[in-house]
C-alpha positions as CSV (number, residue, x, y, z in Angstrom):
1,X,47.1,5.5,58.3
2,X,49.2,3.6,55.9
3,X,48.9,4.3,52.5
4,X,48.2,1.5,50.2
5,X,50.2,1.5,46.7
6,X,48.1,0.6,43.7
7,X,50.3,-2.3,41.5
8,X,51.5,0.0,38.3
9,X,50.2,-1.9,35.4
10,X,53.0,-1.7,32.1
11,X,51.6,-0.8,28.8
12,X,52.8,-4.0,27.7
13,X,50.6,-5.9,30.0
14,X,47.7,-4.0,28.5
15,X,48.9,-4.4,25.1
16,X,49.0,-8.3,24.9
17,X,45.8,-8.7,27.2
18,X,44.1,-6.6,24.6
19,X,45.9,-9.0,22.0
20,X,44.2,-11.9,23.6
21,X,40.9,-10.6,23.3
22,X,41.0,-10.0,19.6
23,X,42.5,-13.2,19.2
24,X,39.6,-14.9,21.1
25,X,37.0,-12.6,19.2
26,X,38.5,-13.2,16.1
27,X,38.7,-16.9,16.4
28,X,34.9,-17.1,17.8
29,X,34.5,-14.5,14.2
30,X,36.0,-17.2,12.3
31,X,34.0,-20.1,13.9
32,X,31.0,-18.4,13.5
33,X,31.7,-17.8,9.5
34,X,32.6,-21.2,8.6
35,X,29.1,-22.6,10.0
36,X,27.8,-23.6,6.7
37,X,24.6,-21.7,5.7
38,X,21.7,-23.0,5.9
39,X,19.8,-23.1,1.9
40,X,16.1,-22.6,1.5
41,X,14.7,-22.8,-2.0
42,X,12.3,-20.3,-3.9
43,X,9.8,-21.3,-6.6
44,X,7.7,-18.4,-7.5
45,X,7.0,-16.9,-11.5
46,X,9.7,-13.8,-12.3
47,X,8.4,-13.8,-16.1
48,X,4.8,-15.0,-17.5
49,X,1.4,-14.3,-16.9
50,X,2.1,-15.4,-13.0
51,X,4.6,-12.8,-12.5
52,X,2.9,-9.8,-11.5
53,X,1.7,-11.6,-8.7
54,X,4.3,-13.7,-7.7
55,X,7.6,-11.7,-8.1
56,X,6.5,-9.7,-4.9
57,X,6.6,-12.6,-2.9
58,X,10.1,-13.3,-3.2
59,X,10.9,-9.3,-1.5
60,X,8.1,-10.5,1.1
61,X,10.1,-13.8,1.9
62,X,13.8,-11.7,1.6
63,X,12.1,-9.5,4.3
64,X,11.6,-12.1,6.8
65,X,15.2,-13.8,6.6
66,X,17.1,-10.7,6.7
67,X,14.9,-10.2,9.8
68,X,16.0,-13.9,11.0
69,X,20.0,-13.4,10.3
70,X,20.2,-10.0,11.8
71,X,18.8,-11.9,14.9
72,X,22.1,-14.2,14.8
73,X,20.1,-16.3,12.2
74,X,19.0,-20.1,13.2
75,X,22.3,-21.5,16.0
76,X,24.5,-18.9,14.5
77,X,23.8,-19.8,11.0
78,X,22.8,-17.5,8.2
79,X,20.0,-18.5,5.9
80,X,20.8,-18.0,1.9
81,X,17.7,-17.9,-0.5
82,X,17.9,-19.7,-3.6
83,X,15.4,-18.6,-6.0
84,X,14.0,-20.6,-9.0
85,X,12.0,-18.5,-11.8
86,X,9.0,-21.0,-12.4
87,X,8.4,-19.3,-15.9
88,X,4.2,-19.4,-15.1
89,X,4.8,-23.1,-16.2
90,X,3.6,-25.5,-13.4
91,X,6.0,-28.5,-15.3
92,X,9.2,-26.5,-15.0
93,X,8.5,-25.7,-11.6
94,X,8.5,-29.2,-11.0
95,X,11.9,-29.7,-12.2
96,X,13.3,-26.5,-10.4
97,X,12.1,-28.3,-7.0
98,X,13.8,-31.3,-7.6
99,X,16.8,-29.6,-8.8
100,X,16.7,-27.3,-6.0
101,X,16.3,-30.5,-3.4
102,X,18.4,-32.8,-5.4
103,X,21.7,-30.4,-6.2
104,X,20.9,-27.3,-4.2
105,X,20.9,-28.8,-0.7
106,X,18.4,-26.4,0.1
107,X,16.2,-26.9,4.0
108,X,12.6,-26.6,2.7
109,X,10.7,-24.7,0.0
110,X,8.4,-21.9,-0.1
111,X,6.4,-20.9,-3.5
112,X,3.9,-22.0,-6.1
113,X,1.1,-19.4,-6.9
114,X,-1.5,-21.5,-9.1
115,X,-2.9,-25.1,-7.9
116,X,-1.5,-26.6,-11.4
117,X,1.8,-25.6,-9.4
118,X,1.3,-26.9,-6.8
119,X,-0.2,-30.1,-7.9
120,X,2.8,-30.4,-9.9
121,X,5.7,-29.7,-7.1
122,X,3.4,-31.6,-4.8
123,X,5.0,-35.3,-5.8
124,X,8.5,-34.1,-5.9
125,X,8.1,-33.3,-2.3
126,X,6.4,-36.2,-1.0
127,X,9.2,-38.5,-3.2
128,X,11.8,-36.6,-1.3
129,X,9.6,-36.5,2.2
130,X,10.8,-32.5,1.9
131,X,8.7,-29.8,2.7
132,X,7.0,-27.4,1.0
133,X,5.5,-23.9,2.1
134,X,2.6,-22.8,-0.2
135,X,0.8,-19.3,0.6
136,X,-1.7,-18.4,-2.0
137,X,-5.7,-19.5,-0.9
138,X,-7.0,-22.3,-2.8
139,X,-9.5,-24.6,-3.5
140,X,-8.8,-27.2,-1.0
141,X,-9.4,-31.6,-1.3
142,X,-5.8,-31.7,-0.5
143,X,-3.4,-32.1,2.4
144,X,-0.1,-33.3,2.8
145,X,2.5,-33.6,5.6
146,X,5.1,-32.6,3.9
147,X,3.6,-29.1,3.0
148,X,2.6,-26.5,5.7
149,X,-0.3,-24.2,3.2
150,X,-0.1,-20.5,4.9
151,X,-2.5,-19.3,3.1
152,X,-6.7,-19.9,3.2
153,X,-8.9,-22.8,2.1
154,X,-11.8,-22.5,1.0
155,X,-14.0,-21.8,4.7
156,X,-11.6,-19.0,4.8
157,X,-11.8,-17.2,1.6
158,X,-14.1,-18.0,-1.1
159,X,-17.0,-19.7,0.7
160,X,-18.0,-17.1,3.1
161,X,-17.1,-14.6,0.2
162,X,-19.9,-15.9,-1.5
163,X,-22.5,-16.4,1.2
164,X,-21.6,-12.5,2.0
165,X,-22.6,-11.3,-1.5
166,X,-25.6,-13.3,-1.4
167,X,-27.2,-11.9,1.7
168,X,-25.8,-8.2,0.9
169,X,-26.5,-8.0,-2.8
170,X,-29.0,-10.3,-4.1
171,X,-29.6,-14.2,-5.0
172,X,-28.5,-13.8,-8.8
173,X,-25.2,-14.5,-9.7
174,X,-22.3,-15.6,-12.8
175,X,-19.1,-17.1,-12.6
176,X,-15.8,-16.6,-14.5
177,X,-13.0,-18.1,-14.0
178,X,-9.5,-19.3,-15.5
179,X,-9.6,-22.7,-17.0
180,X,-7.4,-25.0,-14.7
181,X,-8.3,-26.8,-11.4
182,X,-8.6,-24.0,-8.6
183,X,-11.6,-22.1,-10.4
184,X,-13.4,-25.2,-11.4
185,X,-13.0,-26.5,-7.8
186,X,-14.1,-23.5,-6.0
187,X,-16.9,-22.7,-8.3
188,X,-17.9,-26.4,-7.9
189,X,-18.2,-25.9,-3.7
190,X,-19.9,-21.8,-4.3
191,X,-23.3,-23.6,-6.4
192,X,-23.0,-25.5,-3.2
193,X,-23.1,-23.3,-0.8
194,X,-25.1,-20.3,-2.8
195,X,-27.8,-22.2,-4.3
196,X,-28.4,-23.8,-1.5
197,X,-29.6,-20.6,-0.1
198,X,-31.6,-19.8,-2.5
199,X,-29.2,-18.6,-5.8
200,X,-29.9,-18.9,-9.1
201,X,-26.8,-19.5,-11.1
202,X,-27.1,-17.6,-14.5
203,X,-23.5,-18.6,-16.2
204,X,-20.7,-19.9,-16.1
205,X,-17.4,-19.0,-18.0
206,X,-13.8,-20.2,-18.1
207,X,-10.7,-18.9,-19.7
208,X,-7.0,-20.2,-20.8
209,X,-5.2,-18.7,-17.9
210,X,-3.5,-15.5,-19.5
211,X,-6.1,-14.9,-22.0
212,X,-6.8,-11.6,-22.7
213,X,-10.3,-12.4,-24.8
214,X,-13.1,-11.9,-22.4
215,X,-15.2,-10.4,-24.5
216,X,-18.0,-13.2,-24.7
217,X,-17.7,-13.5,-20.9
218,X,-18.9,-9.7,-20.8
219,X,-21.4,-9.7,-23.3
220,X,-23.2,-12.3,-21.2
221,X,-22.6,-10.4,-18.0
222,X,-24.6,-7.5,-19.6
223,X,-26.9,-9.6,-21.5
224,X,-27.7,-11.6,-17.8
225,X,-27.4,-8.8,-15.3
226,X,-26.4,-10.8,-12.7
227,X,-26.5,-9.4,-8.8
228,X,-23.1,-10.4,-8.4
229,X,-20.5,-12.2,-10.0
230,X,-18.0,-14.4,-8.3
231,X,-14.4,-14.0,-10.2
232,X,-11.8,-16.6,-10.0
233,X,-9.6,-15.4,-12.5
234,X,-6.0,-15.4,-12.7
235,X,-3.0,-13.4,-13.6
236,X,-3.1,-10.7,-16.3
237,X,-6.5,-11.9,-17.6
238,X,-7.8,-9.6,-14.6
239,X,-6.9,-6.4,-16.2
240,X,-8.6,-7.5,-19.6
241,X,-11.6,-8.2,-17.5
242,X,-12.5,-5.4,-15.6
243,X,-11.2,-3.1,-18.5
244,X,-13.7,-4.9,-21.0
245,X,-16.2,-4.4,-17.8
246,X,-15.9,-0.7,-17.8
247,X,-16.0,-0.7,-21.8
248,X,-19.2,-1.9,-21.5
249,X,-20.3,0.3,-18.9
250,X,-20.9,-2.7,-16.4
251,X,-19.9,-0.8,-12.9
252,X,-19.8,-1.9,-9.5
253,X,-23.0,0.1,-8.4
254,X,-24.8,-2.4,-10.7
255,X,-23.0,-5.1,-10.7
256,X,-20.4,-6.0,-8.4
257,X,-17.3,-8.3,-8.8
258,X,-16.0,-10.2,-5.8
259,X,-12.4,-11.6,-6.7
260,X,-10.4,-14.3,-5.0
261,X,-6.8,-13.1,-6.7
262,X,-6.7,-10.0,-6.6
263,X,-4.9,-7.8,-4.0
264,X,-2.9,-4.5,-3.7
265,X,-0.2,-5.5,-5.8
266,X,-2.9,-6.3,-8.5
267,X,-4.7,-3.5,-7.9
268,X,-1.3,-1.0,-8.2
269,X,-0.7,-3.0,-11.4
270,X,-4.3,-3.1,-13.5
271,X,-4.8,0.1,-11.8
272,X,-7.2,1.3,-9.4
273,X,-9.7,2.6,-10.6
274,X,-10.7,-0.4,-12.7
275,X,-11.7,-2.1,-9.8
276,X,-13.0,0.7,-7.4
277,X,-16.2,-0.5,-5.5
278,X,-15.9,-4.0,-6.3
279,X,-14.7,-6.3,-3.8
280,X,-11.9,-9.0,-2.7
281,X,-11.7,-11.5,0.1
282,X,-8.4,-12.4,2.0
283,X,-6.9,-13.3,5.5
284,X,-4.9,-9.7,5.2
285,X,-5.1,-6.3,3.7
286,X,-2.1,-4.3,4.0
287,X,-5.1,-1.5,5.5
288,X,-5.5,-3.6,8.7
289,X,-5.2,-0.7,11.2
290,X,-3.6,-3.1,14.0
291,X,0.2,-2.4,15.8
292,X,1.9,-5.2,14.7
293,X,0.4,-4.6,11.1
294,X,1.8,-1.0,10.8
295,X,5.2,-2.1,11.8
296,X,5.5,-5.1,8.9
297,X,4.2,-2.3,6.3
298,X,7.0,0.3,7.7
299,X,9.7,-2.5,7.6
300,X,9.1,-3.7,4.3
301,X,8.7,0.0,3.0
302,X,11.9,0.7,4.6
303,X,13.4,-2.3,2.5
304,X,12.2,-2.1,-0.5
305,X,10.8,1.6,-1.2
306,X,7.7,4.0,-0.2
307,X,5.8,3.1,-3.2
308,X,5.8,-0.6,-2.7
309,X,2.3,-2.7,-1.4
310,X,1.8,-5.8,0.7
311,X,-0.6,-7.9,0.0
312,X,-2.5,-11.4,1.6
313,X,-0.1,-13.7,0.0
314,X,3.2,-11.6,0.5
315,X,2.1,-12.0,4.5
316,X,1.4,-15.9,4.3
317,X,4.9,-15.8,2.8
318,X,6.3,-14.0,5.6
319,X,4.5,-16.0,8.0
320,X,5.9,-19.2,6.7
321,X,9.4,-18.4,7.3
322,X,9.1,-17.5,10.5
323,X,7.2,-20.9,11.1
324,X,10.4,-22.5,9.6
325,X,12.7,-20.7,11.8
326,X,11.3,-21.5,15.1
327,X,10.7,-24.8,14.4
328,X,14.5,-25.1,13.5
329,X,14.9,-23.1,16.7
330,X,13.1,-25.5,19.0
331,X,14.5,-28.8,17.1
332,X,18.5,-27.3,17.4
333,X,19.0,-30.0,14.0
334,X,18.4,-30.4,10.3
335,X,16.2,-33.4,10.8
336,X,13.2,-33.2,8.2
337,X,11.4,-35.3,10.6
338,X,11.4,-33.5,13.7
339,X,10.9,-29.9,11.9
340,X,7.5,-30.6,10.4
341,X,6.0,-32.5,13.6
342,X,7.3,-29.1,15.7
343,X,5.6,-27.2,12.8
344,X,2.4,-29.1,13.0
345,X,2.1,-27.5,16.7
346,X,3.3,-24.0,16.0
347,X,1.8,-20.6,16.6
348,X,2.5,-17.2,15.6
349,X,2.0,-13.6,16.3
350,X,1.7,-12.4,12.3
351,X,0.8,-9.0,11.0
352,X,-2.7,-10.0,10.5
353,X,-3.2,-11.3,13.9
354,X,-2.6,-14.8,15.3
355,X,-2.6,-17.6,13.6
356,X,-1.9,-21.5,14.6
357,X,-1.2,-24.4,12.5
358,X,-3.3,-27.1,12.5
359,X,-2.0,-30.1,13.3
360,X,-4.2,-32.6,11.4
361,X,-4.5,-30.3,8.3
362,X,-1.0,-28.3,8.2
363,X,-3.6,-25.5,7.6
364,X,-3.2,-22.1,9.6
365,X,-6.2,-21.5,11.6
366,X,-6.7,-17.6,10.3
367,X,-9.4,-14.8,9.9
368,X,-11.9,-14.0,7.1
369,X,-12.1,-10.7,5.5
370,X,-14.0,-9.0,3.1
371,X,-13.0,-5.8,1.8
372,X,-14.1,-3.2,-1.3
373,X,-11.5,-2.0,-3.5
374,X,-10.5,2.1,-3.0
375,X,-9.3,4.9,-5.5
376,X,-5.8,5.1,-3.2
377,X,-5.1,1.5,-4.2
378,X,-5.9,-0.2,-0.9
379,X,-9.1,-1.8,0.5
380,X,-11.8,-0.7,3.0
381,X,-12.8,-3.6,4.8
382,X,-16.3,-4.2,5.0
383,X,-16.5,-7.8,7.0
384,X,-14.4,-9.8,9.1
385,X,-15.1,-13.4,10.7
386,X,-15.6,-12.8,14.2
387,X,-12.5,-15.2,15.1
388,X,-9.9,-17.2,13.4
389,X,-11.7,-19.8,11.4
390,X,-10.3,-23.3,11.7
391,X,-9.0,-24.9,8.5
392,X,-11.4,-27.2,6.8
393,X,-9.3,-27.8,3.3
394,X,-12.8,-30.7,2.6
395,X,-15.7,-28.6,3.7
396,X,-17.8,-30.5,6.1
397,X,-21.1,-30.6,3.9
398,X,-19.6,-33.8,2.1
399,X,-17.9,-36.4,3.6
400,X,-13.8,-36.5,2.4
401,X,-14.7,-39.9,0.3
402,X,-17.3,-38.1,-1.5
403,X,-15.1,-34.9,-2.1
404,X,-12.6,-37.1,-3.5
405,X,-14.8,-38.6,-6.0
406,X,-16.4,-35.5,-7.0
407,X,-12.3,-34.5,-7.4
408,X,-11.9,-37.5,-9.6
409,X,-14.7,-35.7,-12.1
410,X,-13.3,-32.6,-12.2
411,X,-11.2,-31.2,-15.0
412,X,-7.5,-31.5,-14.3
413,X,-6.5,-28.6,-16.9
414,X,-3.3,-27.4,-16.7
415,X,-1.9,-24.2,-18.1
């Protein structure tokens, strides 16, 4: 048999083909760097009464697009945050999102805590047709298509809150609340609902937002004995609250408080056992004992420290940039246009389970919970909605023309 001879190959040959493969890599390194980075904008509270529960939100939404770029971002662009401090001061904000649209550059928005926020960003978007993510519940009579809201209205969260308490703890009931237009409006649709049923409404209080003088709101909770008392309070007042509560030896054997905002990072900052036994309602508690959920509290742990807590709007924060990020997947441009009408028709695996917008609200279709507040700082949840609840941001007892005119009468106070 005759022997073959294998070509010899010269160093040199390997040298410059390895030359020309750095060269390409290198060149396809330098392509991919000068793709200009794609800018979203953050408006949440990093000082005021808001900040406690806002600053969180800005590691929640860092999470999810350090996720996104290690994932080769959106067509081999990186996405840069750009955050705003709104000060707890729903005017400023307003100026931050138009400066953040107008001189930024940025893609879309995601923030506001209070409605007053919201209300107040709200025509800066529309003016500039831009988009807006908002992921705190609230109290509904609004919808706009240039905001997706991630987190619950008011047949997800407060409403079936209330009707819960009422069937588990009695028909007598007081409400306290912060004095600007998401406690008015949600304590406006609970007489609805509760007295409807059958509840007597003993009182009802409201507070500058940030006050720390709840005494007179206490002294008639212990004058009244209510069964229950429905709390929309916001920001630190919370912690003057249910401390004046356990000054006056008002616990939640005897009376229990059901809250709209307060989660775990609340609860870690007034302190848990101020609140133990009392209750909250959300769409997500970091205790949800579900696969996908344990991984989001390990990753953001991982990020951000052992000690940390996630909490309902943290998630809906979460949720909406990943929202944002396929929709600027599937579209493959920076159209405005074309993003929110593939938004409108998204769906999403989140940590708390799945959840789809809704394409005549921009609502997420989510889950109810319920849940009582533990001596570990976390919540034990006692009722869940038996599948997502579709949005309904004007709740189908009145018709949307009478909703806004009841609107109209309602005070517009803004902190």
């Amino acid at each position: 048999m005759q022997r073959t001879e294998c070509p010899k190959i010269s160093w040199v040959s390997v040298v410059l083909a390895m030359l020309a493969l750095f060269s390409i890599a290198l060149l396809y390194f330098q392509q991919e760097q000068a793709k200009p980075k794609l800018k979203i904008g953050v408006l949440h509270s990093l000082t005021g009464t808001m900040a406690t529960s806002e600053r969180p939100l800005v590691d929640a939404l860092r999470l999810a697009v350090e996720e996104e770029n290690q994932a080769g971002g959106v067509d081999g662009r990186q996405i840069e945050i750009v955050t705003a401090d709104c000060r707890s001061d729903a005017d400023y904000c307003a100026q931050q999102a138009e400066k953040l649209i107008t001189q930024d550059g940025v893609q879309a928005l995601f923030g506001c805590w209070t409605s007053a926020c919201r209300k107040a960003v709200k025509p800066v978007i529309e003016k500039h047709r831009h988009l807006l993510f908002y992921p705190v519940q609230y109290e509904g009579l609004e919808q706009s298509p240039d905001i997706i809201y991630t987190g619950a209205a008011p047949n997800q969260q407060i409403i079936p809150m209330a009707l819960w308490a009422l069937q588990n703890t009695g028909n007598r009931f007081y409400l306290v609340g912060s004095d600007y237009i998401f406690p008015h409006t949600a304590n406006l649709m609970v007489k609805d609902v509760l007295l409807a049923q059958g509840g007597k409404l003993l009182g009802e209080r409201y507070v500058p937002l940030g006050s720390s003088d709840l005494a007179v709101v206490v002294k008639e909770i212990a004058a009244q004995h209510p069964d229950f008392v429905i709390n929309t309070l916001n920001g630190d007042s919370n912690q003057q609250f249910f401390r004046a509560l356990r000054e006056a030896g008002i616990s939640s054997e005897t009376t229990p408080v059901f809250s709209t905002s307060i989660a775990e990072v609340e609860l870690a900052a007034m302190g848990a056992e101020l609140m133990v036994g009392h209750y909250a309602a959300w769409n997500y508690f970091q205790s949800l004992a579900t696969p996908d959920n344990k991984k989001f509290v390990a990753r953001f742990k991982q990020r951000f420290g052992a000690d940390r807590v996630l909490d309902d709007p943290m998630e809906a924060s979460y949720i909406g940039v990943k929202l944002w990020v396929e929709a600027m997947r599937s579209v493959k441009s920076d159209d405005l246009s074309s993003v929110k009408i593939t938004l409108a028709q998204q769906t999403y695996l989140a940590p708390e389970g799945i959840v789809a917008v809704d394409h005549d609200t921009r609502h997420l279709w989510k889950a109810a919970y319920i849940a009582r507040a533990s001596s570990d700082g976390q919540f034990e949840i006692v009722w869940r909605s038996e599948k997502p609840l579709q949005p309904a941001p004007f709740p189908g007892y009145r018709s949307r023309a009478e909703w806004l005119v009841m609107q109209r009468g309602l005070p517009e106070v803004l902190p």
